[in-house]
mmCIF file of the N, C-alpha and C atoms, coordinates in Angstrom:
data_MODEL
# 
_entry.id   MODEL 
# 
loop_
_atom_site.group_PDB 
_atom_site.id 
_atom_site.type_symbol 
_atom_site.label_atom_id 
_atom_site.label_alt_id 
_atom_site.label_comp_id 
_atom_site.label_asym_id 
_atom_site.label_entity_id 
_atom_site.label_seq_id 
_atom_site.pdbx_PDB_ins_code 
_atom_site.Cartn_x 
_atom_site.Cartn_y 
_atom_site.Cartn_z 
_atom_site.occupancy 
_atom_site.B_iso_or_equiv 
_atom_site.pdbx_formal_charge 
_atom_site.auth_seq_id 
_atom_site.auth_comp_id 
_atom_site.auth_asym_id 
_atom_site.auth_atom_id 
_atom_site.pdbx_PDB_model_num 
ATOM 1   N N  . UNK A 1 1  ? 1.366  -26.551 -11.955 1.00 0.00 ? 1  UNK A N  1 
ATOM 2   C CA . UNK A 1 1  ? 2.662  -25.912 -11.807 1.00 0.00 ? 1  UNK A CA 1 
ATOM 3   C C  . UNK A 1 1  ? 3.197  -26.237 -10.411 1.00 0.00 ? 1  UNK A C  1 
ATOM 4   N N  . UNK A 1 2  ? 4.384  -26.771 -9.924  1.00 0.00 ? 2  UNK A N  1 
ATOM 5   C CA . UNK A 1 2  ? 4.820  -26.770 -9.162  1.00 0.00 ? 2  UNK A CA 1 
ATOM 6   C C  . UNK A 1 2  ? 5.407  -25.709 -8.125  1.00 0.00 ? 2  UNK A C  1 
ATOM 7   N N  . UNK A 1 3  ? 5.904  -25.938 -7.082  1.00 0.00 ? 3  UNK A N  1 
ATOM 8   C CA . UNK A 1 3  ? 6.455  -24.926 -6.017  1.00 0.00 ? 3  UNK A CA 1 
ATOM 9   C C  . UNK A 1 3  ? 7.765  -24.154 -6.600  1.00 0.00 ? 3  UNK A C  1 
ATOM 10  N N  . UNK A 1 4  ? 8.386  -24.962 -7.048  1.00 0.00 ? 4  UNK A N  1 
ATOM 11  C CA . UNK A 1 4  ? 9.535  -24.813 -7.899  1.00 0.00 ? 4  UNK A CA 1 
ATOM 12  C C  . UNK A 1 4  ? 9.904  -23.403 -9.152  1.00 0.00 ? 4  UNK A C  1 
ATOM 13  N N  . UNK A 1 5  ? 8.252  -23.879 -10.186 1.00 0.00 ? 5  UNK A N  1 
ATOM 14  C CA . UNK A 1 5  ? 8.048  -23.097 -11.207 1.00 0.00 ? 5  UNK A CA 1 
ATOM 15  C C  . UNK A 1 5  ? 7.665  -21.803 -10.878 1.00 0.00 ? 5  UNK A C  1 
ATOM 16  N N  . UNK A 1 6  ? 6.837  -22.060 -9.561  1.00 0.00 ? 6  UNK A N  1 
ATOM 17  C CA . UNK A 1 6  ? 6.109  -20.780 -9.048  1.00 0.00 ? 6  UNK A CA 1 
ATOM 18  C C  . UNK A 1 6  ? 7.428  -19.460 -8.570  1.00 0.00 ? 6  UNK A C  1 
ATOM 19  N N  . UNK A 1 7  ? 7.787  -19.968 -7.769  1.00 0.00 ? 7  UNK A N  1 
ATOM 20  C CA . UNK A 1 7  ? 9.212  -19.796 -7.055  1.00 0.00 ? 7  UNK A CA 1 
ATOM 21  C C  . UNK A 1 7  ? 9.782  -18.727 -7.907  1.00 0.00 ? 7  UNK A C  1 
ATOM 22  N N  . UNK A 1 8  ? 10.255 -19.808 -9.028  1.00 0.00 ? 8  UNK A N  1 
ATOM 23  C CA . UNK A 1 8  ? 10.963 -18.838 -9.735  1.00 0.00 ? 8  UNK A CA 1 
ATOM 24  C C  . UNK A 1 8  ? 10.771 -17.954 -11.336 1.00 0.00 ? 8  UNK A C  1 
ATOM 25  N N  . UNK A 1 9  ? 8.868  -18.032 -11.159 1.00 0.00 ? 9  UNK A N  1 
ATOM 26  C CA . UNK A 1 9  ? 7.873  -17.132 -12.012 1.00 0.00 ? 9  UNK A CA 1 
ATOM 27  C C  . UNK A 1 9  ? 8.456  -15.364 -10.805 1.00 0.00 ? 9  UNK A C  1 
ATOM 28  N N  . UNK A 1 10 ? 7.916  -15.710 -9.793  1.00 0.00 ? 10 UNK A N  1 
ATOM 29  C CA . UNK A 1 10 ? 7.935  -14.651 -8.637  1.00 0.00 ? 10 UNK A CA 1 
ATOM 30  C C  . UNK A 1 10 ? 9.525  -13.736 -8.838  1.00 0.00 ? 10 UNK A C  1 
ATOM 31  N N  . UNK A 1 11 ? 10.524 -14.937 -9.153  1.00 0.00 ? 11 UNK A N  1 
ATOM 32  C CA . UNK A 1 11 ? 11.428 -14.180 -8.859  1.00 0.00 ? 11 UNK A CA 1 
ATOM 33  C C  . UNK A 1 11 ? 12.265 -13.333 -10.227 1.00 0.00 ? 11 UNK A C  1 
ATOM 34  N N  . UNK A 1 12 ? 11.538 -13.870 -11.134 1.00 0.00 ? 12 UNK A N  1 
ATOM 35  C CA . UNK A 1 12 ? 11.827 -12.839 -12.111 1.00 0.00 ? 12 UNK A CA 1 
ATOM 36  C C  . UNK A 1 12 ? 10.655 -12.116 -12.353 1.00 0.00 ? 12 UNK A C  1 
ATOM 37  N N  . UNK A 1 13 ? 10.168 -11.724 -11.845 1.00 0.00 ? 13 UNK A N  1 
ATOM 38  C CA . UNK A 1 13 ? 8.618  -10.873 -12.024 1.00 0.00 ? 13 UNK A CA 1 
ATOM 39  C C  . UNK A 1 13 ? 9.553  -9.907  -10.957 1.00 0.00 ? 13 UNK A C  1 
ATOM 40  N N  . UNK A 1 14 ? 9.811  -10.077 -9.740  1.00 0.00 ? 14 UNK A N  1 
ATOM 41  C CA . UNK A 1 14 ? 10.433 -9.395  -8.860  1.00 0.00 ? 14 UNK A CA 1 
ATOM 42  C C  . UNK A 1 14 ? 11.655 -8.555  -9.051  1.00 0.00 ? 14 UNK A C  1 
ATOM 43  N N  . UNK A 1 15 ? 13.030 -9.412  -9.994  1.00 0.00 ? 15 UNK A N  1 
ATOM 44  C CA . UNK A 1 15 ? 13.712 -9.182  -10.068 1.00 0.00 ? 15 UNK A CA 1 
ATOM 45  C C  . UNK A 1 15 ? 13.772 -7.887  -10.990 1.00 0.00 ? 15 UNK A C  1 
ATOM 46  N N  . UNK A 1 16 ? 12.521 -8.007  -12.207 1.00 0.00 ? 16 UNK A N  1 
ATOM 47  C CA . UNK A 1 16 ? 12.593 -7.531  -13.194 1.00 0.00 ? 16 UNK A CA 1 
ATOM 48  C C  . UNK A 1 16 ? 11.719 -5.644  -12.281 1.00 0.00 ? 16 UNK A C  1 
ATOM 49  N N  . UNK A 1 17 ? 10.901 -5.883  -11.541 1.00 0.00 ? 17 UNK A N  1 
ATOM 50  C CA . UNK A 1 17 ? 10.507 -4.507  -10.514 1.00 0.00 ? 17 UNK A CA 1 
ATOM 51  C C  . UNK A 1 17 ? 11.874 -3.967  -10.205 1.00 0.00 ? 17 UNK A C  1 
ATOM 52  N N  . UNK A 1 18 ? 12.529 -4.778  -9.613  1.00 0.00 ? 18 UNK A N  1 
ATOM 53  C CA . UNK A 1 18 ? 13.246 -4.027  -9.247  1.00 0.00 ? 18 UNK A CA 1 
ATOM 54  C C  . UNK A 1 18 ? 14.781 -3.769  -9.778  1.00 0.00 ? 18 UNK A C  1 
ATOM 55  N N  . UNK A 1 19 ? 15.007 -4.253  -11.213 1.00 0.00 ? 19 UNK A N  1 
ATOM 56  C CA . UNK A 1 19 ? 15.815 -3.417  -11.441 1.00 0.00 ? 19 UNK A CA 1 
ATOM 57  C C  . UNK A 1 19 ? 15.235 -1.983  -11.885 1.00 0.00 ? 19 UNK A C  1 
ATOM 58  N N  . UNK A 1 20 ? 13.444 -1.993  -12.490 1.00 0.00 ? 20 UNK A N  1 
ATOM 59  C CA . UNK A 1 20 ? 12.909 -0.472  -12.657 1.00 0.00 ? 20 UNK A CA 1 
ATOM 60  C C  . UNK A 1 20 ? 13.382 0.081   -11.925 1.00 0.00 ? 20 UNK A C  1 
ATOM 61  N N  . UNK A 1 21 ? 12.933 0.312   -10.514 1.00 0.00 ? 21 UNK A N  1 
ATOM 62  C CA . UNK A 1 21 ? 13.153 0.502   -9.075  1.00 0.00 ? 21 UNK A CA 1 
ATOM 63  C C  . UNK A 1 21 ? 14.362 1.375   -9.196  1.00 0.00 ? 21 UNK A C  1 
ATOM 64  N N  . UNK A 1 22 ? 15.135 1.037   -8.885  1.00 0.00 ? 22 UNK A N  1 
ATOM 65  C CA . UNK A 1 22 ? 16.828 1.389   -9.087  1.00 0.00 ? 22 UNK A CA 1 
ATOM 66  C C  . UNK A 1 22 ? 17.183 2.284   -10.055 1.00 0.00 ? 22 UNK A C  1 
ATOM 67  N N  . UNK A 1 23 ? 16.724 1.991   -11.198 1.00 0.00 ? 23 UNK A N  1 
ATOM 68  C CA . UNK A 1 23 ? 17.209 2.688   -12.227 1.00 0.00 ? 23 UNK A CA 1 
ATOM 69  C C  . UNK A 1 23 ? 16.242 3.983   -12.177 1.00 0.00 ? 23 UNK A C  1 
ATOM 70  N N  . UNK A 1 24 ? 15.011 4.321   -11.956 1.00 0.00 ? 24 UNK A N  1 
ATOM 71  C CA . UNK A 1 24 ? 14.383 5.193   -11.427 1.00 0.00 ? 24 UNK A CA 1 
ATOM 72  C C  . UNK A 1 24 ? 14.662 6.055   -10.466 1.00 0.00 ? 24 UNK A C  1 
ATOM 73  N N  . UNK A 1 25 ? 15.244 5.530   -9.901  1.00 0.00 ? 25 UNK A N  1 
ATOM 74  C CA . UNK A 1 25 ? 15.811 6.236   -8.393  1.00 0.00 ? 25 UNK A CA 1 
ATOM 75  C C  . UNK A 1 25 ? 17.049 6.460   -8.647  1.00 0.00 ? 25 UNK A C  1 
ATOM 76  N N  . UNK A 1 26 ? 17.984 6.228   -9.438  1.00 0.00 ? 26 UNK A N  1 
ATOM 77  C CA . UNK A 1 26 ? 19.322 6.873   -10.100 1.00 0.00 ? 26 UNK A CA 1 
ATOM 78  C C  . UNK A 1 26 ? 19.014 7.997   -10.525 1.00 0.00 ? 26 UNK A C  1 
ATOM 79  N N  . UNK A 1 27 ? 17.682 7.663   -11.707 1.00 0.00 ? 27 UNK A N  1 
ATOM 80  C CA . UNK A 1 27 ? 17.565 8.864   -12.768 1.00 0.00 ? 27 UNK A CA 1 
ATOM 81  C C  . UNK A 1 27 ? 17.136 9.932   -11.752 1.00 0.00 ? 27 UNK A C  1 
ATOM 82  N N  . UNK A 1 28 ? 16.319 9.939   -11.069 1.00 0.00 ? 28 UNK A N  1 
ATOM 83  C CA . UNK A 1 28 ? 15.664 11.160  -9.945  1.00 0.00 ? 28 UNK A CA 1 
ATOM 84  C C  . UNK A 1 28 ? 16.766 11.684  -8.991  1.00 0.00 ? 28 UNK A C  1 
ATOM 85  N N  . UNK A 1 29 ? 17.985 11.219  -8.804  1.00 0.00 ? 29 UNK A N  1 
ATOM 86  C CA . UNK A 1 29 ? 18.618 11.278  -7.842  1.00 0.00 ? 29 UNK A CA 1 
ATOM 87  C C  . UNK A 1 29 ? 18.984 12.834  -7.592  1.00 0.00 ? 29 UNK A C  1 
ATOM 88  N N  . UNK A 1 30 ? 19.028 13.286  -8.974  1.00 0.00 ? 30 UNK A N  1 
ATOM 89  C CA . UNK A 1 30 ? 19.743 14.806  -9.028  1.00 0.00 ? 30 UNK A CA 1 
ATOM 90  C C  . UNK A 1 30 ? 18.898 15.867  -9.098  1.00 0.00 ? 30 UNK A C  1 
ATOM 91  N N  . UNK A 1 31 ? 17.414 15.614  -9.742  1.00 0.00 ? 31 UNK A N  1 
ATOM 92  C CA . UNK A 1 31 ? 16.121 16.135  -9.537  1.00 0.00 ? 31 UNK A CA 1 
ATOM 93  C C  . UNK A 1 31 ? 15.121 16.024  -8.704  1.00 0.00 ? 31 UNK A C  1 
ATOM 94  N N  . UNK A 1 32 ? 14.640 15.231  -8.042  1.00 0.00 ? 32 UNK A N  1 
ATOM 95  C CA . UNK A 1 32 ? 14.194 15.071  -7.518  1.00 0.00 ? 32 UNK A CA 1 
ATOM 96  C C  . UNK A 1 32 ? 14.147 14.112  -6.402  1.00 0.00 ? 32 UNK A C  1 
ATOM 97  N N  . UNK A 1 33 ? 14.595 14.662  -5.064  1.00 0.00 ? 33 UNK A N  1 
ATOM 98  C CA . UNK A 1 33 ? 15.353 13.578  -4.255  1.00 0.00 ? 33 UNK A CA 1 
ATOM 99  C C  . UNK A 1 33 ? 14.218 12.701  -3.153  1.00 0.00 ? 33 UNK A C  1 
ATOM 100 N N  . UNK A 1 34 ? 13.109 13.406  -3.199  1.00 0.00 ? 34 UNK A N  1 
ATOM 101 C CA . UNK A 1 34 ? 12.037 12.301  -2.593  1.00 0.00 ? 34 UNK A CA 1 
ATOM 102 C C  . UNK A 1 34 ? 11.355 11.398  -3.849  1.00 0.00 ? 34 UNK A C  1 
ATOM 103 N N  . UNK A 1 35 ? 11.352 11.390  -4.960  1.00 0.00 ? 35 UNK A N  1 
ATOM 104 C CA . UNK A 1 35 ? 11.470 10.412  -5.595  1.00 0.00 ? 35 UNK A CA 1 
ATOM 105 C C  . UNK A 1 35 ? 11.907 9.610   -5.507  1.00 0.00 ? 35 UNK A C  1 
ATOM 106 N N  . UNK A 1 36 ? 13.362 9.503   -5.834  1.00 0.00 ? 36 UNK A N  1 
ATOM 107 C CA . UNK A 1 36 ? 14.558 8.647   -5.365  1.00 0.00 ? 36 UNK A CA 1 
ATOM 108 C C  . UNK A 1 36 ? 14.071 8.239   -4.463  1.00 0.00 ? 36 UNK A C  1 
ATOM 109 N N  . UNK A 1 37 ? 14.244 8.736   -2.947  1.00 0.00 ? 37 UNK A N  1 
ATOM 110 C CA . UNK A 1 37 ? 14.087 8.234   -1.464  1.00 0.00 ? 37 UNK A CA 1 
ATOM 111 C C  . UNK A 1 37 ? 13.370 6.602   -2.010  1.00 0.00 ? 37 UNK A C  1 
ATOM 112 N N  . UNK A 1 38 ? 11.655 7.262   -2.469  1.00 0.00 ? 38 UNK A N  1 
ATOM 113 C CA . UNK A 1 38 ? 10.840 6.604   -2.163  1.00 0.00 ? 38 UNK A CA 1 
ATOM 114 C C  . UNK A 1 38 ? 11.059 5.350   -3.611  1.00 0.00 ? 38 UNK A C  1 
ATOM 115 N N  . UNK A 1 39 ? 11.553 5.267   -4.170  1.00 0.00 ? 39 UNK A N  1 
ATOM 116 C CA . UNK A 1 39 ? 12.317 4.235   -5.549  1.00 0.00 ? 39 UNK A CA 1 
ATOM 117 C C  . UNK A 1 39 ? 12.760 3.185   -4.877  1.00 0.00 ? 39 UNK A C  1 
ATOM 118 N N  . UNK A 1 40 ? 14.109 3.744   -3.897  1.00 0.00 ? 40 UNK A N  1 
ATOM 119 C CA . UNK A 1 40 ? 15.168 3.188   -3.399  1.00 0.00 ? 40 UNK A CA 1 
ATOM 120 C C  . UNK A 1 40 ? 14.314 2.373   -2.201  1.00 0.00 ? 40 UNK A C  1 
ATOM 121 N N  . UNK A 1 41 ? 13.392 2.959   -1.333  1.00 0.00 ? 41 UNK A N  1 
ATOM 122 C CA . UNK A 1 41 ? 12.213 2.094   -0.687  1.00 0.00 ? 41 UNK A CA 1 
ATOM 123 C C  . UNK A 1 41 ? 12.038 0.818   -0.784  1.00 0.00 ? 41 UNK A C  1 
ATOM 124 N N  . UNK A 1 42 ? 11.030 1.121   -2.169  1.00 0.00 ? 42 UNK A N  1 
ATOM 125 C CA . UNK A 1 42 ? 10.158 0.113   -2.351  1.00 0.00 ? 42 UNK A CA 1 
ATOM 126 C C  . UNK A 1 42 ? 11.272 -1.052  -3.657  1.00 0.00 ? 42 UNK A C  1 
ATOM 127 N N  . UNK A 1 43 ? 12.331 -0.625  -3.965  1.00 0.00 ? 43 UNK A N  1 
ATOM 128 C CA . UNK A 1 43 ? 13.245 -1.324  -3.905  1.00 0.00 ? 43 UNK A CA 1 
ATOM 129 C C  . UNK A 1 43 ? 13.587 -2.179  -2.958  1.00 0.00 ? 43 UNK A C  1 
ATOM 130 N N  . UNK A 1 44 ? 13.880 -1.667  -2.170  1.00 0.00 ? 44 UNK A N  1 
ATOM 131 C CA . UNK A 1 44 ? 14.428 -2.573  -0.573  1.00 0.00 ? 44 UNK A CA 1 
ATOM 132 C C  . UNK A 1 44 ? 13.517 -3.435  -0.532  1.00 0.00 ? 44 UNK A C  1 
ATOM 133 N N  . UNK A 1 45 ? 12.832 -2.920  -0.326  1.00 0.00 ? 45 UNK A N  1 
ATOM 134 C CA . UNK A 1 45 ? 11.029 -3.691  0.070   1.00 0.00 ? 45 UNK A CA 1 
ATOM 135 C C  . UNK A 1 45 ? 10.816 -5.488  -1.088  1.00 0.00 ? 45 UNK A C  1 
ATOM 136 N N  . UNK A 1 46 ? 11.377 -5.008  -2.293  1.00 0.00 ? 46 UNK A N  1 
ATOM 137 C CA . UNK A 1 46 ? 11.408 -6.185  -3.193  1.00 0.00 ? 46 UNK A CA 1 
ATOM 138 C C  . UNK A 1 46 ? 12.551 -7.356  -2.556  1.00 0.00 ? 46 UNK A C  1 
ATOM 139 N N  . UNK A 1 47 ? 13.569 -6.246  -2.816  1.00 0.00 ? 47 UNK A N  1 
ATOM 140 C CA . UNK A 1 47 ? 14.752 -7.162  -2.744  1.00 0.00 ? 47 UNK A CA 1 
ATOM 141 C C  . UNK A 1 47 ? 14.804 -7.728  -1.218  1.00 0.00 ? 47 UNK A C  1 
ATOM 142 N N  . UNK A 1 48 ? 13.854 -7.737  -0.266  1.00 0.00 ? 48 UNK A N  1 
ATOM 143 C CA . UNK A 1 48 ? 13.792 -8.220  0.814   1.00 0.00 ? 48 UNK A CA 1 
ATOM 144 C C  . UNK A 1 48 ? 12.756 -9.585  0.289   1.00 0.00 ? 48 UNK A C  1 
ATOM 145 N N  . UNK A 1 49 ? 11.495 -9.491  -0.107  1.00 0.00 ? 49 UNK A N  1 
ATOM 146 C CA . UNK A 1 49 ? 11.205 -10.616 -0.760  1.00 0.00 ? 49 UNK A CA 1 
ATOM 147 C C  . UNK A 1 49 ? 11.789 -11.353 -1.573  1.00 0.00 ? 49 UNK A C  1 
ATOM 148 N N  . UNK A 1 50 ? 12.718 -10.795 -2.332  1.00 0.00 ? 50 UNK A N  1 
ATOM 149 C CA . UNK A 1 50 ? 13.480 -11.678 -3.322  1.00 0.00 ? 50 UNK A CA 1 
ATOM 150 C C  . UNK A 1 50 ? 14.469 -12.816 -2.505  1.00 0.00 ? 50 UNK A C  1 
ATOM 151 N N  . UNK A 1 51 ? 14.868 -11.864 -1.542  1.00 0.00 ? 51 UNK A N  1 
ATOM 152 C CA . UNK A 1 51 ? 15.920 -13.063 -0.493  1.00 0.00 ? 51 UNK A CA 1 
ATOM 153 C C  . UNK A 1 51 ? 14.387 -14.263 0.623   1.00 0.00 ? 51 UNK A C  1 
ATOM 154 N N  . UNK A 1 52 ? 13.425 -13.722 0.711   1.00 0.00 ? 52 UNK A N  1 
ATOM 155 C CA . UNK A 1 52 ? 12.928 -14.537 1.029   1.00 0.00 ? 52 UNK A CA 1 
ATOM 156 C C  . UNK A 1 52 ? 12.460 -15.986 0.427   1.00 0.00 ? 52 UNK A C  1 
ATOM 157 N N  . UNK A 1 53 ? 12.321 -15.444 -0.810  1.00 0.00 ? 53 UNK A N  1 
ATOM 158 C CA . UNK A 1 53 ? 12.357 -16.778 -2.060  1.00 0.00 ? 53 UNK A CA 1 
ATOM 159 C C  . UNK A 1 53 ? 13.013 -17.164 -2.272  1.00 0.00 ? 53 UNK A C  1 
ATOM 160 N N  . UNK A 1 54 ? 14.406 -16.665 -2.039  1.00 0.00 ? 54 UNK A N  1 
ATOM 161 C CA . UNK A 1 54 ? 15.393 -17.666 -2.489  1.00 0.00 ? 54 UNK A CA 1 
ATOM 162 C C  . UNK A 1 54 ? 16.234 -18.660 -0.853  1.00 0.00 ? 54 UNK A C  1 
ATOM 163 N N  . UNK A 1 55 ? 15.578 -18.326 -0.091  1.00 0.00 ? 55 UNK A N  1 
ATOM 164 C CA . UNK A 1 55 ? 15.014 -19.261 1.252   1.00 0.00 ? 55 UNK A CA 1 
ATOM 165 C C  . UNK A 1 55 ? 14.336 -20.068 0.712   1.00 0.00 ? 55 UNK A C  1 
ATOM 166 N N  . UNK A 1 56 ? 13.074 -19.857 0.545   1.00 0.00 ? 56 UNK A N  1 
ATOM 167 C CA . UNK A 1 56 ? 12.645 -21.160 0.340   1.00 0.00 ? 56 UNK A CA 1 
ATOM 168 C C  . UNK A 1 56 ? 12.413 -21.741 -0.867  1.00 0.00 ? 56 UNK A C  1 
ATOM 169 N N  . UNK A 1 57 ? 13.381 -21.642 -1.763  1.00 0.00 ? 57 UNK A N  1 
ATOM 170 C CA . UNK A 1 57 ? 14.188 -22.234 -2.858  1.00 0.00 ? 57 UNK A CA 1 
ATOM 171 C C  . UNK A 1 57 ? 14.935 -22.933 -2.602  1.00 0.00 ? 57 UNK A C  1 
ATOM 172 N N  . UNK A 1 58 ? 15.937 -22.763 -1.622  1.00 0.00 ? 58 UNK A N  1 
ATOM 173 C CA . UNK A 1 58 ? 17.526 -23.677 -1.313  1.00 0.00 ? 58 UNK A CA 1 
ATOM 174 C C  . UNK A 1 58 ? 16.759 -24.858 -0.687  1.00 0.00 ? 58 UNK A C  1 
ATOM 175 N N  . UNK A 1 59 ? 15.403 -25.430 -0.114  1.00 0.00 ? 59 UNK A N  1 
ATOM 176 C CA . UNK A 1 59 ? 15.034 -26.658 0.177   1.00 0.00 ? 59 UNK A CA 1 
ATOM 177 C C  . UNK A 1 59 ? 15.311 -27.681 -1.106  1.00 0.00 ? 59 UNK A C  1 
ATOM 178 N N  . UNK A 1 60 ? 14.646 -27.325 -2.662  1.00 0.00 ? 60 UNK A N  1 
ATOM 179 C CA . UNK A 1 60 ? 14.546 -28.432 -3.490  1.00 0.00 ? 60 UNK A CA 1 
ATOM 180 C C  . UNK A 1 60 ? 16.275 -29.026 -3.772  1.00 0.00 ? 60 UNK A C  1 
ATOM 181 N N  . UNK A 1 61 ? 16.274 -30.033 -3.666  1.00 0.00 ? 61 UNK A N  1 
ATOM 182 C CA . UNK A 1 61 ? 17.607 -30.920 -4.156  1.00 0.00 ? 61 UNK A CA 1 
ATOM 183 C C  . UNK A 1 61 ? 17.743 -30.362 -5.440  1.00 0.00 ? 61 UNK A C  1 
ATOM 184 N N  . UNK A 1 62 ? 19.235 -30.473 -5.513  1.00 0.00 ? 62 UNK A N  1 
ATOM 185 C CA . UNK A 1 62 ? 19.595 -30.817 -7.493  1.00 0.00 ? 62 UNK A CA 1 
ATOM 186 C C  . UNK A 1 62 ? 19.139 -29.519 -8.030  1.00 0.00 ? 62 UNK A C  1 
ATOM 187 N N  . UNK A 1 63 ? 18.518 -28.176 -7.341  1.00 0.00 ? 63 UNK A N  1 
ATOM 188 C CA . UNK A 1 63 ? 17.883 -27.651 -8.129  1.00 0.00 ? 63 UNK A CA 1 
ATOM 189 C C  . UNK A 1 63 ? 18.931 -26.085 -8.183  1.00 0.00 ? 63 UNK A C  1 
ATOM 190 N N  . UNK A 1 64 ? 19.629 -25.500 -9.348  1.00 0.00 ? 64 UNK A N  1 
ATOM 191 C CA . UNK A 1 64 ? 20.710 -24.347 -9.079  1.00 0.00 ? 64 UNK A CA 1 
ATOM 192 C C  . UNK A 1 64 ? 19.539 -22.991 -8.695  1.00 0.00 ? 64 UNK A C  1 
ATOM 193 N N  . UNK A 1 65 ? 20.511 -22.550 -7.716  1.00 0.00 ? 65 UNK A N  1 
ATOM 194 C CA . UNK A 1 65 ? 19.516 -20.929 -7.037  1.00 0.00 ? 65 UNK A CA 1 
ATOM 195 C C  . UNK A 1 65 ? 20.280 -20.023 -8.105  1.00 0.00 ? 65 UNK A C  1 
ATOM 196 N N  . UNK A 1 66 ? 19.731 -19.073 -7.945  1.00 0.00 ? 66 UNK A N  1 
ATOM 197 C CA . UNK A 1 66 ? 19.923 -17.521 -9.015  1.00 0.00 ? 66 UNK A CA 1 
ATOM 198 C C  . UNK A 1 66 ? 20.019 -16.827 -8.078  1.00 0.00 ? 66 UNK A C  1 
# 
């Protein structure tokens, strides 16, 4: 498997956390608000790796980013 395939195995494995993430931390928002807090977290926490992959994604030529 290439750098490429890997890349973007990670980033829908990632993407797919964290739309849970979010939508978890919506649903808690009105019940339980350190839930949420900690949703909305480890959300961030993804979607900070997710922009890191898609860094070092924009190297391959020819290849469209998501």
């Amino acid at each position: 498997m290439n750098r490429y395939n890997t890349i973007k195995q990670n980033q829908q494995r990632l993407r797919k956390r964290y739309k849970q993430l979010i939508e978890q931390a919506y649903n808690f928002r009105q019940t339980d608000s350190e839930i949420s807090d900690i949703s909305d977290f480890q959300a961030i926490k993804i979607l900070n790796k997710l922009n890191r992959l898609k860094y070092l994604q924009r190297g391959e030529p020819n290849l469209p980013l998501q």
